[in-house]
C-alpha positions as CSV (number, residue, x, y, z in Angstrom):
1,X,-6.4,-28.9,-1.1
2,X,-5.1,-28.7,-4.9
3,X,-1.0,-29.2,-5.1
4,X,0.3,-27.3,-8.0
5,X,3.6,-28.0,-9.7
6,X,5.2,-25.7,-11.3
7,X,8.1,-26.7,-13.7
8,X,10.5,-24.0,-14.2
9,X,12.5,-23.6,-16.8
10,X,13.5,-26.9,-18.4
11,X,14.7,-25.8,-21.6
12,X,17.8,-26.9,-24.2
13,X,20.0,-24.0,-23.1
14,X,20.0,-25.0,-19.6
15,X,20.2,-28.8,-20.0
16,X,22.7,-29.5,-22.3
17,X,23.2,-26.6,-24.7
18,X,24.5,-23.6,-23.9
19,X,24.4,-23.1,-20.2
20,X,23.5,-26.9,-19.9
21,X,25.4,-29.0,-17.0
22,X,25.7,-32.8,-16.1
23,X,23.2,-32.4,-13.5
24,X,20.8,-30.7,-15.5
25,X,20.9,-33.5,-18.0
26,X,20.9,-36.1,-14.4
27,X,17.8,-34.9,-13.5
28,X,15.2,-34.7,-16.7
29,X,14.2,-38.0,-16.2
30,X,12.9,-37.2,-12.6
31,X,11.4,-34.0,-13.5
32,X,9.3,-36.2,-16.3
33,X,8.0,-38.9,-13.9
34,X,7.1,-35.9,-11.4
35,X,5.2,-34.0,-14.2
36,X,3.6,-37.0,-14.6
37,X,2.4,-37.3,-11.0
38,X,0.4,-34.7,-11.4
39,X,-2.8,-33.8,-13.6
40,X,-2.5,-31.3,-16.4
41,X,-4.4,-29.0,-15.3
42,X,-2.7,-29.1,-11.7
43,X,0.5,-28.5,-13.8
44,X,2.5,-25.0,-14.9
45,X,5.5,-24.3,-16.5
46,X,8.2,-21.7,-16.9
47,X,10.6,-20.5,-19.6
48,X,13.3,-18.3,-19.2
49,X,12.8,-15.8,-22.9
50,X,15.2,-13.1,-23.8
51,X,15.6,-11.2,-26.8
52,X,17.7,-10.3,-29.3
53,X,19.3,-7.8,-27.2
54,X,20.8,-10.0,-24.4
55,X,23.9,-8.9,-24.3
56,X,22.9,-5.6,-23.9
57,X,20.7,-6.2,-20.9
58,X,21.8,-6.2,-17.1
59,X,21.5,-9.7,-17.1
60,X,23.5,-9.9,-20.0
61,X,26.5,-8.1,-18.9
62,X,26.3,-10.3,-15.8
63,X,26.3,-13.2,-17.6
64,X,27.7,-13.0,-20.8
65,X,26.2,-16.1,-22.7
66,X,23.3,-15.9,-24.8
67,X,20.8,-18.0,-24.2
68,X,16.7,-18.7,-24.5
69,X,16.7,-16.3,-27.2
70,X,13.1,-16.8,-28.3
71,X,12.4,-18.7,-31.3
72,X,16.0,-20.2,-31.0
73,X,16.4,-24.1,-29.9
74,X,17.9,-23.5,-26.9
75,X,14.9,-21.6,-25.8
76,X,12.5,-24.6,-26.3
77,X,11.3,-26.6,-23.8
78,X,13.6,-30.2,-23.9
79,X,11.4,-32.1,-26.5
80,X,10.9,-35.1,-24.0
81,X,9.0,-32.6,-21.3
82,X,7.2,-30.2,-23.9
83,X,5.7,-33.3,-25.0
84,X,4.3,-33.8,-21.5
85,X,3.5,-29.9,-21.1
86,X,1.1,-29.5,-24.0
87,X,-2.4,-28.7,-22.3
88,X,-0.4,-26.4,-19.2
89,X,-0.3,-23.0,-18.7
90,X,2.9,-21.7,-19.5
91,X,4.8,-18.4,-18.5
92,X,7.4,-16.6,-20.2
93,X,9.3,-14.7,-18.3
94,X,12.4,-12.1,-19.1
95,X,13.8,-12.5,-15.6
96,X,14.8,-15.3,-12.6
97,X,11.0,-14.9,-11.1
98,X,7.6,-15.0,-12.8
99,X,5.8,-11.9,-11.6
100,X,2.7,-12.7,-13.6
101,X,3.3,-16.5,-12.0
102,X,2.8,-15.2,-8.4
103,X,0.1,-12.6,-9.0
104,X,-2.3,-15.6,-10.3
105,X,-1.4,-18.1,-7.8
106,X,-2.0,-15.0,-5.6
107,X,-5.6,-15.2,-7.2
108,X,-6.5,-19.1,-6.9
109,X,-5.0,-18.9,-3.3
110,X,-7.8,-16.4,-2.6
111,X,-10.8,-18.4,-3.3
112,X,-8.9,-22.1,-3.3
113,X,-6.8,-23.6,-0.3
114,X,-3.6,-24.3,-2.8
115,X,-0.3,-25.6,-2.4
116,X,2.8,-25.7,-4.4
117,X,6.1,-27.5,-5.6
118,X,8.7,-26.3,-7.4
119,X,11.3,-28.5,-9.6
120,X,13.5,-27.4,-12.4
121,X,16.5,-25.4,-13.4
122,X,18.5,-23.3,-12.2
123,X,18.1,-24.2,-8.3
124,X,20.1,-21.3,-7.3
125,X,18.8,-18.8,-10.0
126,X,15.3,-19.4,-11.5
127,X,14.3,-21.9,-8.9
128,X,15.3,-20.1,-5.4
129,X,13.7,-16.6,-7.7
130,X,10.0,-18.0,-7.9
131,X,10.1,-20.1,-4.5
132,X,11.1,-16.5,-2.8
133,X,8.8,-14.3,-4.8
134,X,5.7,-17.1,-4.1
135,X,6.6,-17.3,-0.5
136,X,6.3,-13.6,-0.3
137,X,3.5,-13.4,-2.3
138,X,1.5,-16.1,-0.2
139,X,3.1,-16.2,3.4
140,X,0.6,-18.8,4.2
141,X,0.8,-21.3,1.2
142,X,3.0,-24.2,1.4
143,X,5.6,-24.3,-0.8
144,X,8.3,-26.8,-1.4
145,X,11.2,-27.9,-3.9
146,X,11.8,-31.2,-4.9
147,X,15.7,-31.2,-4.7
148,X,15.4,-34.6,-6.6
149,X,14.3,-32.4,-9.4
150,X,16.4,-29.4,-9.7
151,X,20.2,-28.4,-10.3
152,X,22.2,-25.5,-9.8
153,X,24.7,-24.5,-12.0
154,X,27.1,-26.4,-9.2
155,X,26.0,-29.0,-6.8
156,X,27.3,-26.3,-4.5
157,X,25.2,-23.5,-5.5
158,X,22.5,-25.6,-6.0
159,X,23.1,-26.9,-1.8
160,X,23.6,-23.6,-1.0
161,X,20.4,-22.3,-2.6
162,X,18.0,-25.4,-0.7
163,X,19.7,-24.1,2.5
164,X,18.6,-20.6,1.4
165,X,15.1,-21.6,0.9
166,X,14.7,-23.6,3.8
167,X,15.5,-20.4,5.8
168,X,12.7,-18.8,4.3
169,X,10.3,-21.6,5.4
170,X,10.1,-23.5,1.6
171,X,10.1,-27.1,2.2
172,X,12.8,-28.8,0.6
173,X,11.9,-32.6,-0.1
174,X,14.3,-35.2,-1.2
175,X,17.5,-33.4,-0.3
C-alpha cells in the first residue's frame, strides 16, 4: 500500500503574515520532520492562490483580508518547507479544496491500493475542505489528519473541525 501526504497550504500568509497565528508558527517544525517521513515522490502539496481581485470575490467579501495573492510573499510556501517540497507535485488551488487534487488521487486509487494523510493550515478551512472532498471522492481510501500537524485559526475551530472529520470516518491521529 503507498501512504501519500499531502501538505496543504503552508504558506507565509497563513503562518505568520497576514492571516498567520501562534499555532500556525507552533506547528512548522512538525509539519517539516513529517514531510520528511515520507519520500518525495510519496509527497504533495497545496497552496491556497488568489488574484488580484480578492476582495471582489465571494471569498473575499467573507473574509476581508488579502492574502496568497500570487507572486506576493505571503503566497509562498514558508522558505524552511519549500526547501523540503522541491521535487513534489504541487496544486494551486483558488478555493478551500483541490478539485484537481481529488480527481488524481481518484486516478492512482484506481489502479494502486493508496492511502492518505493530511497536515497543514487551516484545520477548519483548507484542511477539513480536502479531507471532505477526498473522503467523498474515495469512500474506501483511508484518510487521516495528523492533528500534531495542523491549526485552525483557533484551537477551537481547529477541535471543532477534527471532531467534524472524525464523523465523516477521517482518522484523526495525535489529537
Amino acid at each position: 500500500m503507498r501512504k501519500i501526504l499531502i501538505v496543504i497550504d503552508m504558506q507565509n500568509d497563513f503562518i505568520d503574515e497576514a492571516l498567520g497565528t501562534a499555532e500556525a508558527i507552533a506547528i512548522v517544525e512538525s509539519v517539516k520532520e513529517k514531510i520528511r517521513s515520507y519520500p518525495a515522490v510519496d509527497v504533495i502539496a497545496t497552496m491556497d492562490t488568489h488574484g488580484e481581485d480578492y476582495m471582489e470575490t465571494q471569498e473575499g467579501r467573507y473574509l476581508p483580508v488579502p492574502h496568497c495573492i500570487r507572486g506576493s510573499e505571503g503566497w509562498k510556501i514558508r522558505p524552511d518547507i519549500a526547501a523540503l517540497l522541491t521535487d513534489v507535485k504541487l496544486y494551486e488551488k483558488p478555493t478551500f479544496g483541490s478539485t484537481a487534487l481529488a480527481a488524481d488521487l481518484k486516478a492512482i486509487s484506481e489502479y494502486e491500493e493508496i492511502e492518505l494523510e493530511l497536515i497543514g493550515l487551516c484545520t477548519d478551512i483548507c484542511v477539513v475542505s480536502n479531507a471532505l472532498l477526498l473522503k467523498a471522492t474515495m469512500p474506501e481510501v483511508k484518510i487521516s489528519v495528523d492533528a500534531a500537524c495542523c491549526a485552525g485559526v483557533t484551537p477551537e475551530k481547529h477541535l471543532a473541525a477534527l471532531e467534524t472529520m472524525r464523523s465523516c470516518q477521517v482518522q484523526v491521529v495525535n489529537g
